[in-house]
C-alpha positions in Angstrom: -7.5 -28.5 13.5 -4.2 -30.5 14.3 -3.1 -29.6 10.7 -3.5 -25.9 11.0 -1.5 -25.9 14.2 1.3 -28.0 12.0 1.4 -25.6 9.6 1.3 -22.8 11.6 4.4 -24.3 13.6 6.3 -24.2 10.1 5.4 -21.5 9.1 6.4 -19.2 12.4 9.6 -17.8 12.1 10.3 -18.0 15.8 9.8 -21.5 15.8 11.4 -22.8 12.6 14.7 -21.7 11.3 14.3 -21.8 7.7 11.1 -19.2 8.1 13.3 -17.1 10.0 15.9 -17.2 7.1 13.1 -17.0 4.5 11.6 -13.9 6.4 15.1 -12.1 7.0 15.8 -12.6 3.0 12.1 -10.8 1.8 12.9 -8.5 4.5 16.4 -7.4 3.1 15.1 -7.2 -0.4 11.9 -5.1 0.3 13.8 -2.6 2.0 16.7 -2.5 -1.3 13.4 -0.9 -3.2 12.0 0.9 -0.4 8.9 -1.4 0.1 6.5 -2.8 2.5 5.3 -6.5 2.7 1.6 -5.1 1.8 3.1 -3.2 -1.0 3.4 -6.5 -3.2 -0.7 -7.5 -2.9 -2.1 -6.8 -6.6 -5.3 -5.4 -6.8 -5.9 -7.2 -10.1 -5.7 -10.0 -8.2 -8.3 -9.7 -6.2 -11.4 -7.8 -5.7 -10.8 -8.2 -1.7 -7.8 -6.2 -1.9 -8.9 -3.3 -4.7 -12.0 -2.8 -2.1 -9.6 -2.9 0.6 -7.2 -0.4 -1.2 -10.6 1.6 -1.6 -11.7 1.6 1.8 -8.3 2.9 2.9 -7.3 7.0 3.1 -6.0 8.6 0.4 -2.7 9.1 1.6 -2.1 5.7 2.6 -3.0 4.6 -0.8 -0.7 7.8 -2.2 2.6 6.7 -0.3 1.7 3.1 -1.7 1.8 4.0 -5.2 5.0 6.6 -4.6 6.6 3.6 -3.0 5.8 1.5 -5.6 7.0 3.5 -8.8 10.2 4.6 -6.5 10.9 0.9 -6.5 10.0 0.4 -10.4 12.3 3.5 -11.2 15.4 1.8 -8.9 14.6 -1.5 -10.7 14.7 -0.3 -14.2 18.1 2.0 -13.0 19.3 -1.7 -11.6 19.9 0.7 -8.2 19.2 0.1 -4.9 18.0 2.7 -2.0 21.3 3.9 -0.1 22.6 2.3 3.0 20.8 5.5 4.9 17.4 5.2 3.3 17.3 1.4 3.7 18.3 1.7 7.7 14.7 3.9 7.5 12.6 0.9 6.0 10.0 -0.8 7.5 9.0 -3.8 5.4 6.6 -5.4 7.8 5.0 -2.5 9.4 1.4 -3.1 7.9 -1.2 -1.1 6.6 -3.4 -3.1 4.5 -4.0 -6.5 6.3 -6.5 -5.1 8.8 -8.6 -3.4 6.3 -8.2 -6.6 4.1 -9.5 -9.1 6.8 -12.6 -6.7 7.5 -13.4 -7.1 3.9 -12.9 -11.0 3.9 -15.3 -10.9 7.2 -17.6 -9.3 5.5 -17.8 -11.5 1.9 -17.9 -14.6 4.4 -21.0 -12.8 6.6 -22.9 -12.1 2.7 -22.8 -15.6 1.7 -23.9 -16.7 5.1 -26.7 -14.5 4.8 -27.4 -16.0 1.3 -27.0 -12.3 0.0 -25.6 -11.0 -3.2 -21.8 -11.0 -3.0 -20.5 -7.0 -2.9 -19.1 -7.2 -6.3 -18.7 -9.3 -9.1 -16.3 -10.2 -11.5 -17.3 -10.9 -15.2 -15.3 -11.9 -18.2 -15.7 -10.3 -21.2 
């Protein structure tokens, strides 16, 4: 318990400067590409996030992927947004973590109700 509150005190941007720093730097290169925080979670990843990118409406999930081949197009053009379009960013503004967390609740509930997990990942 005393651990988590440590790291949580690190971690806090308005607390430590270096996470302020840290957080002002991902900040300033999401909005260069024109992309949100949640943006960068891979579905591959994880099957918590591909049923949370499922669960969410289509047009959320539409402006995520038109967000995210905008930034692959700047990236391959080595371009950035323009000053205008950057000034219009909102890097932390969240969509996904909400809908990710009801997911996690849920896979910790099924395995404390000894039921079958939701999905399940096999290797070919």
């Amino acid at each position: 318990m005393a651990t988590s509150k440590i790291v949580k005190a690190i971690l806090d941007p308005k607390t430590n400067w270096f996470a302020a720093v840290h957080k002002k730097t991902i900040e300033t290169r999401l909005r260069k590409y024109g992309l949100r925080y949640d943006d960068l979670y891979d579905p591959m990843e994880s099957l918590d996030i591909k049923e949370a990118l499922n669960r969410l409406p289509r047009e959320i999930v539409d402006a995520r992927n038109q967000r995210l081949l905008r930034a692959m197009d700047l990236s391959m053009k080595h371009e950035y947004l323009s000053p205008e379009l950057q000034a219009q960013q909102t890097p932390f503004r969240s969509y996904l973590s909400d809908m990710l967390a009801l997911v996690e609740r849920e896979k910790a509930e099924r395995q404390a109700l000894g039921a079958l997990p939701l999905q399940q990942r096999t290797i070919p």
